[in-house]
PLY file of the C-alpha trace (Angstrom):
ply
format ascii 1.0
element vertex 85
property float x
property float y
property float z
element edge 84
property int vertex1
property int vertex2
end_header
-12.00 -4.02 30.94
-10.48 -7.31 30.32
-12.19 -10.45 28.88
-10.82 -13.86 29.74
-11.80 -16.13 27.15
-10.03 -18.15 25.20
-10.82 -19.29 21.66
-9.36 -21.70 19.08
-7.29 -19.65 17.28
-7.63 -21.48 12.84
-3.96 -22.71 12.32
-2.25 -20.55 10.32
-4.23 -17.94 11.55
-3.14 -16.94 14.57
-5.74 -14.45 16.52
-8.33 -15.49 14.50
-10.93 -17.42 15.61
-13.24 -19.42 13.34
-15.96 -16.76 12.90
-18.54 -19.68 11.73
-18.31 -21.68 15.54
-21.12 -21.09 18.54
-17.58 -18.98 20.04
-18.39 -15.91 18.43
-22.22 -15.92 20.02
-20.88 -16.89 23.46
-17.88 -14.17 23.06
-20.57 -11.38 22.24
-22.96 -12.52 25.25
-19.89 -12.24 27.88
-19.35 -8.74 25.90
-22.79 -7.72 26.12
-21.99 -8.80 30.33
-19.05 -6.71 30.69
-20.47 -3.22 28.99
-23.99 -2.84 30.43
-22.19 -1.33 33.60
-20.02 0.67 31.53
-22.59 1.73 28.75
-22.56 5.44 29.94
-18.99 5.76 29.26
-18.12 8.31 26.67
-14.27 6.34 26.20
-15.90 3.24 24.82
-16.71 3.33 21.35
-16.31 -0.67 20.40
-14.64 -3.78 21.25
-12.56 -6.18 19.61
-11.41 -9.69 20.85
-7.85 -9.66 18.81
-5.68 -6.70 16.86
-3.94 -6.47 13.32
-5.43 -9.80 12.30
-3.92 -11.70 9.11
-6.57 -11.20 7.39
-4.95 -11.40 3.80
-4.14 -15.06 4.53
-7.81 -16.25 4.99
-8.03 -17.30 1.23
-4.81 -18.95 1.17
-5.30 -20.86 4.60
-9.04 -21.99 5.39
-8.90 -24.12 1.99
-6.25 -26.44 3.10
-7.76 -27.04 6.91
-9.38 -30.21 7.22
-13.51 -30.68 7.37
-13.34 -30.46 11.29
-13.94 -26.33 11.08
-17.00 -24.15 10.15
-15.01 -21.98 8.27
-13.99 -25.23 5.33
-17.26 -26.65 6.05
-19.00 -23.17 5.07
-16.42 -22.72 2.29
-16.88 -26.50 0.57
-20.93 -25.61 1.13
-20.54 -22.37 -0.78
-18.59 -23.86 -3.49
-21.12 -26.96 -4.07
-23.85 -24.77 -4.09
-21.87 -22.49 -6.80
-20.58 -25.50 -8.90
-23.32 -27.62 -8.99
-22.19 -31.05 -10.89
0 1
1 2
2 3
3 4
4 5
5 6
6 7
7 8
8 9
9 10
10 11
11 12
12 13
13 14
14 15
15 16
16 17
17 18
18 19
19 20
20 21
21 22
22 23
23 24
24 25
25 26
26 27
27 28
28 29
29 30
30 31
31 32
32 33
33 34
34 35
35 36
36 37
37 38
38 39
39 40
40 41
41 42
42 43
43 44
44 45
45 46
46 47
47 48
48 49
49 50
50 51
51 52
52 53
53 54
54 55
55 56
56 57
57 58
58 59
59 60
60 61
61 62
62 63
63 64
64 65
65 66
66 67
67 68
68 69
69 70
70 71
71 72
72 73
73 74
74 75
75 76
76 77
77 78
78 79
79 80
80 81
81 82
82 83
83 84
């Protein structure tokens, strides 16, 4: 089974997608599409959009992207709410 969509990759990320955006709903609906035929089949046990994913550069990275991405918006929200001036 092959799903074409493509996603905005966060720079300096590359294969992930910003987990925060409306993307990661939509990607799980066309999922959702694509495995009710198969549902019965004993050789699926998951899915997964992207492999081996950076993920030990997420802390170092999603600070220094600018406001335009859920990801820094969710992080400065988190970190207002935890330093309140």
């Amino acid at each position: 089974m092959h799903a074409d969509i493509h996603s905005p990759n966060l720079p300096g990320l590359s294969a992930i997608i910003d987990p925060l955006t409306k993307l990661l709903k939509n990607m799980d609906e066309h999922f959702a599409r694509l495995l009710v035929p198969n549902a019965k089949d004993s050789l699926i046990i998951g899915y997964f959009f992207a492999n081996e994913q950076p993920l030990e550069d997420i802390s170092r990275v999603i600070p220094k992207l600018p406001g335009k991405y859920a990801a820094k918006q969710k992080l400065v929200e988190l970190l207002k709410q935890k330093y309140v001036a």
